[in-house]
C-alpha positions in Angstrom: 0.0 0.0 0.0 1.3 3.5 -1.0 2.1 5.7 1.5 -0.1 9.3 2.3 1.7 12.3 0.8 2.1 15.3 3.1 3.7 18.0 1.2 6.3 20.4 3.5 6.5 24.0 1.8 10.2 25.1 2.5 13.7 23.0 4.0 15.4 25.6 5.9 16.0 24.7 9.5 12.6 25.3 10.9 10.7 23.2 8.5 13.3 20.2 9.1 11.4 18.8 11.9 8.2 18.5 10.0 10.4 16.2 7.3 11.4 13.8 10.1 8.0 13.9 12.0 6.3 13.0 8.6 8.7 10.2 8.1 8.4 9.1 11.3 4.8 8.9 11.0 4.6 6.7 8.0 3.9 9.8 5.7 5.5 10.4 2.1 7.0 13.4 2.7 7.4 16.1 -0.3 9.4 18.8 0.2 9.4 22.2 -1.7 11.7 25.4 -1.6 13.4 27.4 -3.8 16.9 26.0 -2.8 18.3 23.3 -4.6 20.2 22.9 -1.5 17.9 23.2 1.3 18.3 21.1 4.3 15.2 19.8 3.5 16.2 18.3 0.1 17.8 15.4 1.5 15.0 14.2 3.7 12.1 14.4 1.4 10.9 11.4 -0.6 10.6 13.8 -3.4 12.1 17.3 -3.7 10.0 20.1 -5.7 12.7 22.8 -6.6 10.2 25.7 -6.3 9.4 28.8 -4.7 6.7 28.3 -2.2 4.7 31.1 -3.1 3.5 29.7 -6.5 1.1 26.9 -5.1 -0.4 26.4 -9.1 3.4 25.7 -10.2 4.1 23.3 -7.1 0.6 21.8 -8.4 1.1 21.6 -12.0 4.6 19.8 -11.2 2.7 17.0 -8.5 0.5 16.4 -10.6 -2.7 14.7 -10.1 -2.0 12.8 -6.5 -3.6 12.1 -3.6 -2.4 14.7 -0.7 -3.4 14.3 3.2 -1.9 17.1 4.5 -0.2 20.6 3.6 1.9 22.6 6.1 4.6 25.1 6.5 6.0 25.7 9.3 7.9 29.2 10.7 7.5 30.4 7.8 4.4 33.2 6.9 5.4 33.6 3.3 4.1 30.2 2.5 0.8 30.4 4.8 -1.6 31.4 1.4 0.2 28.7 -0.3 -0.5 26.2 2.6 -4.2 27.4 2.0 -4.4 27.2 -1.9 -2.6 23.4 -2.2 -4.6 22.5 0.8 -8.0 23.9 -1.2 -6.6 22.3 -4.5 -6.0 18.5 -3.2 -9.0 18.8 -0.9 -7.3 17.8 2.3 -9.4 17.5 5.6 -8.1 20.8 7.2 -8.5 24.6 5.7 -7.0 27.2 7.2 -8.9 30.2 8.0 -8.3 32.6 5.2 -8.1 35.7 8.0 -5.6 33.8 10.0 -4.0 33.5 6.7 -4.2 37.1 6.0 -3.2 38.2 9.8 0.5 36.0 8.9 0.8 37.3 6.1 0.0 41.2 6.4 1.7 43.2 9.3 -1.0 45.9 8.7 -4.0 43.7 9.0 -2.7 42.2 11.7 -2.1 46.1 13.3 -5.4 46.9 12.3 -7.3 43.6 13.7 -5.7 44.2 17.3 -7.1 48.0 17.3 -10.5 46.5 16.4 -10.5 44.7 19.4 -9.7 47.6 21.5 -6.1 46.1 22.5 -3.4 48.6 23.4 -2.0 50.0 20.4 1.4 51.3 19.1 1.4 54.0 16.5 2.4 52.7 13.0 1.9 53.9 9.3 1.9 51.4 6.2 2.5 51.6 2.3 4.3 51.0 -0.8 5.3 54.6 -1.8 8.4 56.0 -0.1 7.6 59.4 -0.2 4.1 59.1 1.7 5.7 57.0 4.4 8.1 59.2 5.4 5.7 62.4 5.5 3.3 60.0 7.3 5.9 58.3 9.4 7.3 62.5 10.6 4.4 62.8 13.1 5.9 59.1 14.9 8.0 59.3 18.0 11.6 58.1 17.6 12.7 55.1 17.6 11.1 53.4 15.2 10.9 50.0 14.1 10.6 49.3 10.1 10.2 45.7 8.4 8.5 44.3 5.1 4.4 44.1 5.7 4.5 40.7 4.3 7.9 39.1 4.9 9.5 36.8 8.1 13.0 35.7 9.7 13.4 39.2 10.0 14.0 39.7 6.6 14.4 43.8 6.0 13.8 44.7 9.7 15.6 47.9 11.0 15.4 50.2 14.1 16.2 53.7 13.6 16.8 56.3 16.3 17.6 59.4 13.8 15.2 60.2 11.5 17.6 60.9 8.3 18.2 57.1 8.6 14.8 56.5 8.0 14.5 56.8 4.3 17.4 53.8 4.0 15.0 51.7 6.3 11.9 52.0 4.4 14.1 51.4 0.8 15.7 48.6 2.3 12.4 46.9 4.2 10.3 47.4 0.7 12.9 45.8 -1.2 12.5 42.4 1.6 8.7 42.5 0.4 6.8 40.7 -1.8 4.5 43.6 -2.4 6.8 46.5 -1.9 5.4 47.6 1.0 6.6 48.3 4.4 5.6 49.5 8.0 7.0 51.7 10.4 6.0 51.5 14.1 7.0 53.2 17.1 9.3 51.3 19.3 7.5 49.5 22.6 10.0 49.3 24.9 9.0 46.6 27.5 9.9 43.3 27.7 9.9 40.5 24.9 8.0 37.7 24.7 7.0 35.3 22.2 3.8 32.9 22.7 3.7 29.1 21.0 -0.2 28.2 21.0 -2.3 25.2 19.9 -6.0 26.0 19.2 -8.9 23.9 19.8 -12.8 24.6 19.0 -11.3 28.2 18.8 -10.2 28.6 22.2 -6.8 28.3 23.1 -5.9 25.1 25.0 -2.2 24.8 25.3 0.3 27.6 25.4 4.0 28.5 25.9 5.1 31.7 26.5 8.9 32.5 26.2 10.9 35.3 27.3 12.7 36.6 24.7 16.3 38.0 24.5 16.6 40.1 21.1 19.9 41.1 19.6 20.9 45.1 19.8 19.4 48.0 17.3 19.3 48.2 14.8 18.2 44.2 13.9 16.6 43.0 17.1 16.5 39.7 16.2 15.7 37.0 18.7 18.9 35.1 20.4 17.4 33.5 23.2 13.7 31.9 24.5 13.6 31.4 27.9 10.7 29.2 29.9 9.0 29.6 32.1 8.3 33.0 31.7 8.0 35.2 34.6 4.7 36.7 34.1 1.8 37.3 37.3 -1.2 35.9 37.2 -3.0 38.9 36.1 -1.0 38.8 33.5 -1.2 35.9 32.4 -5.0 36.1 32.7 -4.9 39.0 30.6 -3.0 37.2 27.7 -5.1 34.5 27.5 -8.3 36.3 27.3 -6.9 38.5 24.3 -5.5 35.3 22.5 -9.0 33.8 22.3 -10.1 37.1 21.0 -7.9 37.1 18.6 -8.1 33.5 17.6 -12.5 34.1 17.5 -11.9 37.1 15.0 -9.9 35.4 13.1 -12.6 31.8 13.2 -9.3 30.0 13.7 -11.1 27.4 15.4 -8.0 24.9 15.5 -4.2 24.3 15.2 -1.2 26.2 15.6 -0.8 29.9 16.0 2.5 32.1 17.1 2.7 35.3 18.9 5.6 38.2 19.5 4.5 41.0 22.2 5.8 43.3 24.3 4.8 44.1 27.9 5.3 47.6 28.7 6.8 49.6 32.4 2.6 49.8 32.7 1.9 46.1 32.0 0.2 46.6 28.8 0.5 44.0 26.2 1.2 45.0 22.8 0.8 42.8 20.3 3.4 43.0 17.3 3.0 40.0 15.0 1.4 37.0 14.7 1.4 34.0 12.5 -0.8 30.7 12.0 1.5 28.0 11.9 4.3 26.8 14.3 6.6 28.8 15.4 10.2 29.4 14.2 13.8 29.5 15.8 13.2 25.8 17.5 9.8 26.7 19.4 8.6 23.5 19.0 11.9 21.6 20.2 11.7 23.9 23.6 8.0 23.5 23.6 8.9 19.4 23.8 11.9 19.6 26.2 9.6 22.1 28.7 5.9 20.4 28.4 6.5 17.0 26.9 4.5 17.7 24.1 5.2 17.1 20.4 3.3 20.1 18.5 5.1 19.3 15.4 3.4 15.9 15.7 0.0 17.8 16.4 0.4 20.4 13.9 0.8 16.9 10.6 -1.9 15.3 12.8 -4.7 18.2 12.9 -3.7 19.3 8.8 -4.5 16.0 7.8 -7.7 15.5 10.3 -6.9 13.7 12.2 -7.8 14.6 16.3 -5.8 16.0 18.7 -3.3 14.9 21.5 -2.5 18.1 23.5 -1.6 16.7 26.1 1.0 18.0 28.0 3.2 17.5 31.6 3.7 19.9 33.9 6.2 22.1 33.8 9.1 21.5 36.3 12.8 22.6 35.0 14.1 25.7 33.4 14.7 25.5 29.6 16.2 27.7 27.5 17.0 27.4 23.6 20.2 29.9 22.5 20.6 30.9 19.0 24.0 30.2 17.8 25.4 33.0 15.7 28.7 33.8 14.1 29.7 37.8 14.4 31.0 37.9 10.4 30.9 37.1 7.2 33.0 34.1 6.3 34.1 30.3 5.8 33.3 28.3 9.1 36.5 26.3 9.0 36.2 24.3 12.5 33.9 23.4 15.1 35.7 22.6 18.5 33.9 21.1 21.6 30.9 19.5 19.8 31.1 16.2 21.5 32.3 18.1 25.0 29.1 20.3 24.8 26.6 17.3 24.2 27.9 15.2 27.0 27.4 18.4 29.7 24.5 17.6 31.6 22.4 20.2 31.5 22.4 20.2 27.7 19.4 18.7 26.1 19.7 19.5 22.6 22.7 20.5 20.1 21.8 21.2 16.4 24.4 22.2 14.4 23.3 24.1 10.6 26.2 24.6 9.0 29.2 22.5 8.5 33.2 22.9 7.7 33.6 24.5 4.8 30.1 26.5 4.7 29.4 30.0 3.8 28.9 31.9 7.4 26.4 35.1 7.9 27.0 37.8 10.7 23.2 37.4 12.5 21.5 40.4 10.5 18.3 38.3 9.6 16.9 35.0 11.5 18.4 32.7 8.4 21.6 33.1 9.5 22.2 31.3 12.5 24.4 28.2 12.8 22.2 26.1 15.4 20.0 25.8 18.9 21.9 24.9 22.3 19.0 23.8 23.8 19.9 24.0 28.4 17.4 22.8 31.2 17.9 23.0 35.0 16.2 23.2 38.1 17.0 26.6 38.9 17.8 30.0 36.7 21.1 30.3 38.2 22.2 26.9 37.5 20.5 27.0 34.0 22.9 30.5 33.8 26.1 28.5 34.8 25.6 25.7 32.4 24.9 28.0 29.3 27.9 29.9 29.8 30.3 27.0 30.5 28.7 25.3 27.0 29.1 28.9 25.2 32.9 28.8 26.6 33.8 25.3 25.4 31.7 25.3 22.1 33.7 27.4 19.1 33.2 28.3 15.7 36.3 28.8 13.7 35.2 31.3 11.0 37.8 32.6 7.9 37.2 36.2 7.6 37.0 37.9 4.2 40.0 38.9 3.7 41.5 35.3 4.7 42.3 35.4 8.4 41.0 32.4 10.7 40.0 33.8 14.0 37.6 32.5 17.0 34.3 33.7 16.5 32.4 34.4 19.8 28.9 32.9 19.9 
């Protein structure tokens, strides 16, 4: 008997989980990304070199087959494509075309949250330069600017003088599918990022992550952190907006991710949101915190079949630590691999890139070299065992000009 076909849409890091879940599950996994080379290539049954915003191509080159499932995970780009294949091959779960919309469009999203009466942060929104700026003049400084329809942090830029901001908007519009970009104000607060599994539209399990971010201008994530140290209220708080969202948007089940910002008041404000797993490893801290596989639940619900959300009770510390090189570059070594897995507070090592790969300096989410995934009884010891593993882990990068130095993670 032929095996079900679940098709993947992308094979960067994030979606490589789904490939092995799928396998692992009996499914006939086809993968599909631009890439020739993507991760995800080598773990597919069959490989669809493609972009994955072109769901009539990807069909046109299946074919006439029999598909159970369609998902793509971390990634927002794909979501209307996730939709479209999923309409075409008639699979058991549609997603909610305004949950799609809310991934894919910053200023839907903006404008969705101030229909609910949520606490807002000013923004403005377009395609032509010129209006933005003039609109953008009457914002308090800094601001935040990033594609309307793009993700991985793809474009984003903080600017604290306002003659950098034409640069921002030129660079964020060329990250966009649409040409379009949005400037916010900057929330300062704290960081937090929210992994959430729907059910009859309400939300029934959540994780929500501290977040470390990277300096202005990128502010990319570099660290999750669980449990979060949020109050009751709080929490309370979050979880009643979440279903308000998740009801507006008649997401009635499945995945959905969350970044906000809790400000010196305690007001939540949202920034983005997308219906689909979350990226840099949520679902592997998700598992190492709760027990529960949610990539497992995410191939399970897309191809209709019920729901296991079960999860334990949290009882360690966990935190997952982006792995970054500070260059451009050829990663020539990797020293203290097999020292770092044996420590005993580390939990999970995934390694990217390889001797003899092409090295990034962390300017967009694509560019990291792994997870360190750490858990511990207590923050402090959680603290000692990440730094000892950042001190014996090292990446060995070739500079451009040639000049092998120790890159500090």
């Amino acid at each position: 008997m032929s095996r079900p076909n679940l098709i993947i849409l992308g094979g960067g890091e994030d979606q490589v989980p789904a490939y092995l879940e799928g396998r692992r599950l009996g499914y006939r996994v086809i993968g599909v990304d631009q890439r020739p080379d993507a991760l995800g290539a080598s773990l597919a049954d069959e490989f669809v070199c493609l972009t994955t915003r072109e769901p009539e191509a990807i069909a046109r080159r299946l074919g006439p087959i029999e598909v159970a499932a369609v998902i793509s995970p971390a990634s927002d780009a794909a979501q209307a494509s996730v939709a479209a294949l999923s309409r075409h091959y008639g699979t058991a779960f549609q997603p909610s075309p305004l949950a799609v919309r809310a991934s894919e469009d910053k200023t839907y999203f903006h404008a969705l949250v101030e229909s609910l009466g949520f606490p807002r942060h000013r923004h403005v929104s377009g395609g032509d330069a010129e209006t933005l700026l003039d609109a953008a003049s009457g914002l308090r400084l800094p601001l935040v600017v990033k594609p309307t329809d793009s993700s991985g942090s793809k474009g984003l830029g903080c600017v604290r003088d306002a003659a950098d901001l034409p640069a921002a908007i030129a660079d964020a519009r060329k990250h966009s599918f649409r040409g379009e970009a949005v400037v916010e104000e900057l929330v300062v607060g704290d960081h937090y990022s929210v992994e959430c599994f729907a059910r009859a539209g309400r939300p029934e399990f959540t994780v929500v992550t501290a977040r470390t971010l990277t300096p202005m201008p990128e502010m990319i994530s570099v660290s999750h952190l669980v449990p979060a140290q949020l109050d009751d209220d709080l929490r309370g708080r979050l979880h009643g907006m979440i279903a308000a969202i998740l009801t507006a948007l008649d997401h009635r089940a499945g995945p959905v991710n969350f970044d906000f910002v809790v400000d010196a008041g305690g007001a939540i404000h949202f920034i983005e949101m997308g219906a689909r797993l979350g990226g840099n490893g949520m679902p592997l801290l998700a598992r190492r915190a709760y027990g529960l596989n949610t990539v497992e639940a995410a191939i399970r619900l897309a191809a209709g079949e019920s729901l296991d959300l079960t999860a334990h009770v949290q009882q360690r510390v966990v935190m997952l630590r982006i792995l970054t090189a500070a260059f451009e570059g050829t990663l020539l070594e990797v020293h203290g691999e097999a020292a770092t897995r044996a420590m005993p507070h580390v939990t999970d090592l995934m390694l990217f890139k390889a001797p003899g790969d092409r090295v990034h300096p962390y300017i967009q989410a694509g560019h990291k070299l792994g997870y360190l995934i750490v858990a511990a009884d207590t923050l402090d010891t959680l603290a000692q065992s990440l730094d000892t593993a950042l001190e014996t882990l090292r990446f060995v990068v070739e500079a451009r000009p040639p000049h092998p130095q120790t890159t500090p993670l």
